[in-house]
VOKOL-500061 format. One line per 5 residues: number of its first residue (from 1); for each residue x, y, z of N, C-alpha, C. Coordinates in Angstrom, 2 decimals. Layout:
BEGIN
NUM	X Y Z X Y Z X Y Z  ...
//
This chain:
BEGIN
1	140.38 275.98 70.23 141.80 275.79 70.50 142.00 274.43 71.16  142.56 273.64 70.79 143.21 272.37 70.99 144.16 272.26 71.96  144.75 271.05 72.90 145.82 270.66 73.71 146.76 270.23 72.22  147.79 271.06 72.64 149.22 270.89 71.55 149.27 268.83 71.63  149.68 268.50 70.45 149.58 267.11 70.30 151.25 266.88 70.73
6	151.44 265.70 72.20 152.61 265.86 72.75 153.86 265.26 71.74  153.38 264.80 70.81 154.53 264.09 69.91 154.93 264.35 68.79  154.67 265.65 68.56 155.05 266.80 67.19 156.30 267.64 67.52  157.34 267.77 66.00 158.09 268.99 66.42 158.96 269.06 67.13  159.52 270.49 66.59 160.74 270.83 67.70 160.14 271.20 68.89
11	159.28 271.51 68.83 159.06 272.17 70.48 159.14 270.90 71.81  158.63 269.76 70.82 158.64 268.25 72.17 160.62 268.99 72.33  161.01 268.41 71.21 162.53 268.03 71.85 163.46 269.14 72.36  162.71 270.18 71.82 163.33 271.53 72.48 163.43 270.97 74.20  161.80 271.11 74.43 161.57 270.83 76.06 162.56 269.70 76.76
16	162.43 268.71 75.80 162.92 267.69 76.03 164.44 268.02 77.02  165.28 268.63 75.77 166.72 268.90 76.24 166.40 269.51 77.47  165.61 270.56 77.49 165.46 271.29 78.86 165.24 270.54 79.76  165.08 269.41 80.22 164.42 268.71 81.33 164.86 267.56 81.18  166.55 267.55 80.90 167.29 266.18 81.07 167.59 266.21 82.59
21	167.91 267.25 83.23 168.39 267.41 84.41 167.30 267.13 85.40  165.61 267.72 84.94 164.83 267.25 85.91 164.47 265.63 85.54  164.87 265.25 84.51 164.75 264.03 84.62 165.93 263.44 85.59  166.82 263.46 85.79 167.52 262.46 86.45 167.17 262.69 87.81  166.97 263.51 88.35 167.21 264.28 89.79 165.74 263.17 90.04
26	164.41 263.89 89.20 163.19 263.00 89.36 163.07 261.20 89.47  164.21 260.61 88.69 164.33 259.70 88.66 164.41 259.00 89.84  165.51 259.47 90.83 166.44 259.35 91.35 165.33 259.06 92.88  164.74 261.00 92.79 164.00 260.74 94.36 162.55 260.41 93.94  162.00 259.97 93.02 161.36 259.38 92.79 160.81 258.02 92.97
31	162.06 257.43 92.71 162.42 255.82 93.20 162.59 255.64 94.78  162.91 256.55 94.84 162.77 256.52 96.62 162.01 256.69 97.33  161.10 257.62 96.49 159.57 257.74 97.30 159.01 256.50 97.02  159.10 255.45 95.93 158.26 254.33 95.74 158.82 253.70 96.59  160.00 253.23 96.88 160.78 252.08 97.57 160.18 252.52 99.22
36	160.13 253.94 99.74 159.64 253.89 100.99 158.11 253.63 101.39  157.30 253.96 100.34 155.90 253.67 100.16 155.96 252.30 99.81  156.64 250.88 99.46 156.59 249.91 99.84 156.84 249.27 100.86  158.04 249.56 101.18 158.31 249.15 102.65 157.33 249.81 103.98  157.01 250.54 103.56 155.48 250.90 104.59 154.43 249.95 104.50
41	154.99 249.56 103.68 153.28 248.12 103.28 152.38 248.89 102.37  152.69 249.62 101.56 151.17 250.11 100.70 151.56 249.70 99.38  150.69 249.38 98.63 150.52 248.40 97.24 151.11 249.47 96.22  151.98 249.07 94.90 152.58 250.14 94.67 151.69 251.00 93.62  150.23 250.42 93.45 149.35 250.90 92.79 149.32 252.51 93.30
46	149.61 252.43 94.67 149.42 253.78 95.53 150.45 255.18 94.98  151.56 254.47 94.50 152.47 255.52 94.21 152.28 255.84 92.99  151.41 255.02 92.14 151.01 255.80 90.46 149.91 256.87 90.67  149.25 256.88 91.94 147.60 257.47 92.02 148.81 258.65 92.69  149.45 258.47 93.77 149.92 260.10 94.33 150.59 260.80 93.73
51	151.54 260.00 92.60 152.32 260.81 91.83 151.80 261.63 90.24  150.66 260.59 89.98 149.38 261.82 89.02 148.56 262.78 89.75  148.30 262.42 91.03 147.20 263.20 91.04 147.51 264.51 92.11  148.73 264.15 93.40 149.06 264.95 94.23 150.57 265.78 93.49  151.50 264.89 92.70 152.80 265.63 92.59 153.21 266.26 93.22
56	153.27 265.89 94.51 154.04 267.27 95.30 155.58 265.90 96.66  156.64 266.45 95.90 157.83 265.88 96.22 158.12 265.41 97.71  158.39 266.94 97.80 157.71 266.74 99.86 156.64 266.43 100.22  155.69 266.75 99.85 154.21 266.22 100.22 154.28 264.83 100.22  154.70 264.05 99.05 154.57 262.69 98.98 155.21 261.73 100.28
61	156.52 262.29 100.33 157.37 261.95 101.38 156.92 261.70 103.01  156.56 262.60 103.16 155.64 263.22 104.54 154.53 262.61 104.76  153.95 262.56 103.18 152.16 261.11 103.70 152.84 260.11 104.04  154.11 259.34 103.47 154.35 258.35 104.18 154.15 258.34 105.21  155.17 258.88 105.69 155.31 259.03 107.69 154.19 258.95 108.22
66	153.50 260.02 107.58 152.46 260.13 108.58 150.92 258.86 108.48  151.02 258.15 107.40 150.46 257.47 106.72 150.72 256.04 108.11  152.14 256.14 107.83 152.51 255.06 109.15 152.20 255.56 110.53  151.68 256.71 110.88 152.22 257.01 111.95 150.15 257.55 112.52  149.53 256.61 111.04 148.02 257.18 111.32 147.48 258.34 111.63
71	147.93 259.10 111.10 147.89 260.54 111.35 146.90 261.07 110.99  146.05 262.02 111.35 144.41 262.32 111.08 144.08 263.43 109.67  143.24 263.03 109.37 143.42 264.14 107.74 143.77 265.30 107.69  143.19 265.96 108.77 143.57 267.38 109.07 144.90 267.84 109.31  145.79 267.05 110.32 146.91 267.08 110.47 147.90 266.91 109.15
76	147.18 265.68 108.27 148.45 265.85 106.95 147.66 266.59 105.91  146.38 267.39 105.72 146.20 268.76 104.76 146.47 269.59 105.60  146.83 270.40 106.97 147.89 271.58 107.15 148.84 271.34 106.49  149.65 270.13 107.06 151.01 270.00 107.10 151.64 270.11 105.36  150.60 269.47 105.08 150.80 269.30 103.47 150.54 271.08 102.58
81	149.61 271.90 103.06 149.24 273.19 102.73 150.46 274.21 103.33  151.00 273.81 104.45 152.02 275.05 105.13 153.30 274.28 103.93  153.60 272.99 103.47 154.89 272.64 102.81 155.09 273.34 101.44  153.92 272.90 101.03 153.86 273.35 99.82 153.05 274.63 99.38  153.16 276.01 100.71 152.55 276.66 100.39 153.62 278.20 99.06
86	154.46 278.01 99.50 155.55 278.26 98.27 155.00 278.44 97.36  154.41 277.36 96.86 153.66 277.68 95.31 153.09 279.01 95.40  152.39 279.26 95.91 151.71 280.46 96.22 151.97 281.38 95.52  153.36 281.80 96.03 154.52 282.64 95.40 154.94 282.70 93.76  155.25 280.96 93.53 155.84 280.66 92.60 154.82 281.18 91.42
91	153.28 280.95 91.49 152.13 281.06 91.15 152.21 282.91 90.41  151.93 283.60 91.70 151.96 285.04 91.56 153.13 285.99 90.49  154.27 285.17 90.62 155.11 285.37 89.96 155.22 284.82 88.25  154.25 283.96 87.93 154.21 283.36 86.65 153.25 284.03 86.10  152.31 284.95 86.19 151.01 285.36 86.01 151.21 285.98 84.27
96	152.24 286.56 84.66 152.53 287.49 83.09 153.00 286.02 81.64  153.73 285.10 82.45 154.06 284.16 81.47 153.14 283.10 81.24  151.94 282.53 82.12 151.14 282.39 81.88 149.61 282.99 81.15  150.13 284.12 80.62 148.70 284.98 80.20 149.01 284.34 78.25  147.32 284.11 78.41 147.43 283.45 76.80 147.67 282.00 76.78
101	147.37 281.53 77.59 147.91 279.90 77.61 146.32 279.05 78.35  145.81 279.37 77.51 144.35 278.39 77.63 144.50 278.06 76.53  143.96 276.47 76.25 143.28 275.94 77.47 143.88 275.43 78.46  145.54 275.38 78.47 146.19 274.26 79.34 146.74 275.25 80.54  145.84 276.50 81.19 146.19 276.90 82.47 146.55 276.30 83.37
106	144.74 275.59 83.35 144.96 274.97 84.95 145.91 273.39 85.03  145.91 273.35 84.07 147.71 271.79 84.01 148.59 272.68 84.44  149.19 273.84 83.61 150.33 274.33 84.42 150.69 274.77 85.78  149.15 275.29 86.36 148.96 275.73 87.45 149.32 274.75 88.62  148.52 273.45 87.65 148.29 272.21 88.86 150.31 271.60 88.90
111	150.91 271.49 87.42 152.24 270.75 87.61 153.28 271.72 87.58  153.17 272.74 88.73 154.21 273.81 89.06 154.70 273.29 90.45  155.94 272.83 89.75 156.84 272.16 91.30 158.36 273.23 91.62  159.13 272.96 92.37 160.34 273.60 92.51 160.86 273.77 90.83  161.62 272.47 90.75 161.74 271.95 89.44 161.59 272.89 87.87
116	159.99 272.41 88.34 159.76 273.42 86.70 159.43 274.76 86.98  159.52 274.81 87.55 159.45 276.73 88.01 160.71 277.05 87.83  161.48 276.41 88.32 162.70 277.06 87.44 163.14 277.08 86.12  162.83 275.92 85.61 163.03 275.81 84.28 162.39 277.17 83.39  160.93 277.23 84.26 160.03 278.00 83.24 160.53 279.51 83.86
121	161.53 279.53 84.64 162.03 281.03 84.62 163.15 281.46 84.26  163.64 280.50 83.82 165.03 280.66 83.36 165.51 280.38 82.14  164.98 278.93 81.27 165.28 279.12 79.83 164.50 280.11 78.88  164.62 280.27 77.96 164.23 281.47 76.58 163.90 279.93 75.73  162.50 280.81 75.43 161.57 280.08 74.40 162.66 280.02 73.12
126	162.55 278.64 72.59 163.46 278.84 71.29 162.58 279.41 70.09  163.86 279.80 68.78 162.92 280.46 67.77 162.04 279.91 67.18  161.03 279.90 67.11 159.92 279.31 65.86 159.23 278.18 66.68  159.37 277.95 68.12 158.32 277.48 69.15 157.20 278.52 69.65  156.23 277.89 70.14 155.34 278.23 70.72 155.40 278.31 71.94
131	155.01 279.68 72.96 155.23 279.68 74.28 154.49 278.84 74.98  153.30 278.81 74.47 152.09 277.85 75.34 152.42 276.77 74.98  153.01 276.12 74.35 153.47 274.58 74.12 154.59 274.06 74.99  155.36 275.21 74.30 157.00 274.81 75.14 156.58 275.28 76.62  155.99 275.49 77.36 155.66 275.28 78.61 154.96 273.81 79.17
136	154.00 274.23 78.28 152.69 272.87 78.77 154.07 271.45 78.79  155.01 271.10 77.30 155.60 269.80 77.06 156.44 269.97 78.52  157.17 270.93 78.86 158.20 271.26 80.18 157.67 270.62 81.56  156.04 271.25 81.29 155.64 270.61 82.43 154.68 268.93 83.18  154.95 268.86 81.64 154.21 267.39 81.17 155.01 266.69 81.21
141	156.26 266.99 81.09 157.56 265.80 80.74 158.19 265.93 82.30  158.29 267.05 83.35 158.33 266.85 84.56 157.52 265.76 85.37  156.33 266.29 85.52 155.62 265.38 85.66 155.67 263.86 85.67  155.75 263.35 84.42 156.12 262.16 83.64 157.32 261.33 84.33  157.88 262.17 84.47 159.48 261.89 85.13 159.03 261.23 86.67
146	158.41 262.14 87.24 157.80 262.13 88.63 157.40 260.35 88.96  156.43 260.42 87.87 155.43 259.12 87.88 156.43 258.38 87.74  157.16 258.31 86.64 157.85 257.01 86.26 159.04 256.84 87.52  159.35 257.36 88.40 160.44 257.23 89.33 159.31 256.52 90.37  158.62 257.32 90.49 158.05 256.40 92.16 157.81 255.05 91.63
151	156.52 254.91 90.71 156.25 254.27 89.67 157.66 252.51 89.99  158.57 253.22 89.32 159.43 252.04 89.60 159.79 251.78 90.82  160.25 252.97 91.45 160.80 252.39 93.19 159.55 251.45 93.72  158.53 251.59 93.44 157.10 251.06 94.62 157.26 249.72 93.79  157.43 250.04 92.02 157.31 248.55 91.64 158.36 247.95 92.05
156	159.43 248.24 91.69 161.02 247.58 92.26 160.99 246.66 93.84  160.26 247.62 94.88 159.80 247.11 96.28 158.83 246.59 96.13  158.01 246.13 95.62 157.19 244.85 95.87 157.32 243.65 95.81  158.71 243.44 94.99 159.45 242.38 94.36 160.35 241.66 95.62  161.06 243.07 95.84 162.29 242.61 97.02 161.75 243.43 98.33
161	160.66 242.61 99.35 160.10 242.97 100.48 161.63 242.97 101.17  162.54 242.48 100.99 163.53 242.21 102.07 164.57 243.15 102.03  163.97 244.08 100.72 165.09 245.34 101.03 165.21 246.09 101.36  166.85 246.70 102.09 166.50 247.44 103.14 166.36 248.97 102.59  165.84 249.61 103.60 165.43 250.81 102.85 166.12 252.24 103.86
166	167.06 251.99 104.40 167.29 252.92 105.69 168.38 253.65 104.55  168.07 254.88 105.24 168.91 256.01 104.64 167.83 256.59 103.56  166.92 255.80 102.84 166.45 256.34 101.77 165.34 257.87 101.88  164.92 257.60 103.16 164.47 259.11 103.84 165.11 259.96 103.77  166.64 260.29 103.29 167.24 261.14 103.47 167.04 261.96 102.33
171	166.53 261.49 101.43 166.58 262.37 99.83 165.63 263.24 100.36  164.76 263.02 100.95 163.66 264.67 101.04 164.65 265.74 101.53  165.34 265.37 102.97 166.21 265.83 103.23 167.03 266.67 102.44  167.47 265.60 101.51 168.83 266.11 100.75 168.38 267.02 99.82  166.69 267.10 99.09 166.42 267.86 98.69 165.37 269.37 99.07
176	165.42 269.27 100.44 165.39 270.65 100.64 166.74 270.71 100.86  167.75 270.47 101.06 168.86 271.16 101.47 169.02 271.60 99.88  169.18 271.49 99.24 169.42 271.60 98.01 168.59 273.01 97.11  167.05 273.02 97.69 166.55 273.87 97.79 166.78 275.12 98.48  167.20 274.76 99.75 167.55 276.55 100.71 168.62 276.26 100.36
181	169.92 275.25 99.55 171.38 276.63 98.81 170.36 277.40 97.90  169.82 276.92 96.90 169.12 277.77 95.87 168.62 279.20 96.04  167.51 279.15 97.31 166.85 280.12 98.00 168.37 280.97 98.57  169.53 280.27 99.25 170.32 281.33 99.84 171.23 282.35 99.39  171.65 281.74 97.89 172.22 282.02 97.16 171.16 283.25 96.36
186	169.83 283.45 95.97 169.29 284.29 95.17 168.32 284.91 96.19  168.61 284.71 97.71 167.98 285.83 98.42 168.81 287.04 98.99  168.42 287.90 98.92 169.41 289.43 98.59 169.26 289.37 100.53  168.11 288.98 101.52 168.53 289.30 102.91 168.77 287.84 103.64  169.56 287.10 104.65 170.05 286.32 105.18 169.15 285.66 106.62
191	167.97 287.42 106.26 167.62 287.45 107.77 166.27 286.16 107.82  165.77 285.79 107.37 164.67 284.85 106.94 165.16 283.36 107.40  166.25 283.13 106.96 167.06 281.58 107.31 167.61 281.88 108.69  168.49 282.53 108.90 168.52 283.23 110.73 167.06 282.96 111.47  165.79 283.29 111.25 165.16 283.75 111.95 164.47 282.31 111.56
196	164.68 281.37 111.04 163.45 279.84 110.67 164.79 278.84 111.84  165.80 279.37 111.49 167.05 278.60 112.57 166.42 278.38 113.84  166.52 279.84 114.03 166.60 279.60 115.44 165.09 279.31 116.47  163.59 279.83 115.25 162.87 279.16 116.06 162.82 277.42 116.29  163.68 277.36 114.82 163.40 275.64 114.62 164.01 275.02 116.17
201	164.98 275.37 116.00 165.73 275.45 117.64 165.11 275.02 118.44  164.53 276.73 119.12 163.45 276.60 120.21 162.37 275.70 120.24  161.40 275.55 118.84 160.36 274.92 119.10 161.01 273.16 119.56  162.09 272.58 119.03 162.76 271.68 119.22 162.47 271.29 120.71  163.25 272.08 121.68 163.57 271.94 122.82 162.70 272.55 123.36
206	161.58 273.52 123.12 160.50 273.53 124.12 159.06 272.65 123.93  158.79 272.26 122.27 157.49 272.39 122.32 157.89 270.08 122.00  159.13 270.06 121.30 159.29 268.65 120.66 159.46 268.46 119.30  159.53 267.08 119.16 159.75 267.11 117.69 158.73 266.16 117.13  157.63 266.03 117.50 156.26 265.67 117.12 155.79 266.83 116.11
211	155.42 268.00 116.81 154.68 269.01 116.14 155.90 270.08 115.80  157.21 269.76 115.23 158.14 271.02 115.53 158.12 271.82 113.85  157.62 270.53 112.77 157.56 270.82 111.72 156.20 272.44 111.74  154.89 271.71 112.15 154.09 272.36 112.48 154.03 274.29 112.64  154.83 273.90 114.31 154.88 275.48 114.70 156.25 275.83 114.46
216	157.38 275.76 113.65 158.34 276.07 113.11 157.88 277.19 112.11  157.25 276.38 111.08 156.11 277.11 110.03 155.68 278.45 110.32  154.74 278.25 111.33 153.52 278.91 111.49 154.19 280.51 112.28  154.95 280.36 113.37 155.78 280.95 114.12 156.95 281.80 113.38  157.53 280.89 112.66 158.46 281.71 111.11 157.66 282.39 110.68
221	156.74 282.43 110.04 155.58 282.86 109.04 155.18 284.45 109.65  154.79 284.26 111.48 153.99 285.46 111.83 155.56 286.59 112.65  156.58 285.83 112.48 157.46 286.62 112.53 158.54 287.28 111.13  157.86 286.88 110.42 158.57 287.32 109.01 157.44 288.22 108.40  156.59 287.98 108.92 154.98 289.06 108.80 155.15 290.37 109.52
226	155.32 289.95 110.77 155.62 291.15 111.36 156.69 291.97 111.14  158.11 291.78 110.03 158.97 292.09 110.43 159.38 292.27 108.54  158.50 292.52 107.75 158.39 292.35 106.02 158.91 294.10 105.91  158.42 294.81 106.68 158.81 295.95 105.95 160.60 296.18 106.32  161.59 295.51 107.12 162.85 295.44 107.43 163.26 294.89 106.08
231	162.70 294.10 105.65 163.21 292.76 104.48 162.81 293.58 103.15  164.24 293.52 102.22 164.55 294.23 101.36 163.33 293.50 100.24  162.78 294.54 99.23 161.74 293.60 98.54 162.52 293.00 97.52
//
């Protein structure tokens, strides 16, 4: 069994249409992750290697910072494992739509972002496509999108060192916010966002906002543990 050849068929342009929307959105904070990974001073060679090999939106965002801020490995693989531990979920939940899709598992496994997890739960395979294709192109052409946004922002900033780049941190921002409407809107209990509030809060004002990302996490996590059989499944 062969990798589907990416430039055959309806199934490319099927996908295609499907992933006009993650194309622009990708475009968009894409370019922004390159433009801030220049203005940090890193060569924009850096943003073609993180955006093939790490893909992870927030993750990328966050090495910056902490990238500037010399941060020790350990500190950005938690930080990077508690962000993107979601997948987890997203993972467990694909198991049935992933069955039958070797050889290109572990690609889908590896390019499962917010993004195409939705895609791949929400459109219907068209007629006379292939499921294992029209996935693999969905998540290949995400991807793609990914690269080519940082890709340009890092190239775009190498050109113009003198541009300014303030505000452009805000897209991670803007896209988790964008993410918990998603999550608030298709979670049946309220009590989960209540209860990440208000430790975020506390850890704020007792512990700081150095480590608040940290034990926000961890603290949410063992109180939503303790408290799973209240929470409607």
């Amino acid at each position: 069994m062969t990798v589907p050849n990416i430039f055959s068929n309806k199934c490319f342009k099927e996908a295609f249409r499907c992933t006009i929307p993650v194309l622009l959105g990708y475009l968009a904070i894409g370019i922004a992750f390159g433009l801030l990974l220049t203005d940090a001073g890193y060569h924009w060679l850096l943003a073609l290697f993180m955006s093939i090999t790490i893909y992870a939106g927030a993750g990328q965002y966050i090495a910056v910072s902490m990238f500037a801020q010399n941060a020790g490995f350990t500190e950005i693989a938690l930080v990077t494992l508690l962000v993107n531990a979601r997948h987890m979920v997203y993972g467990l939940s694909l198991l049935d739509k992933f069955r039958n899709t070797k050889p290109i598992t572990p690609y889908l496994i590896f390019a499962l972002t917010d993004e195409t997890y939705s895609l791949l739960t929400t459109v219907t395979v068209p007629d006379g496509v292939k499921k294992r294709e029209f996935y693999f192109y969905i998540s290949l052409l995400d991807h793609f999108y990914w690269i080519a946004g940082g890709v340009l922002g890092a190239w775009f900033g190498s050109f113009f060192t003198s541009f300014d780049c303030t505000g452009l941190s805000f897209a991670l921002t803007a896209l988790f916010m964008v993410l918990l409407i998603e999550q608030w809107k298709q979670c049946r209990s309220k009590l989960p966002f209540a209860i990440a509030a208000i430790v975020s809060i506390l850890v704020l004002i007792f512990i700081g906002k150095e480590n608040m990302l940290i034990f926000s996490i961890l603290i949410s996590i063992i109180i939503l543990i303790l408290l799973r059989k209240r929470l409607p499944s």
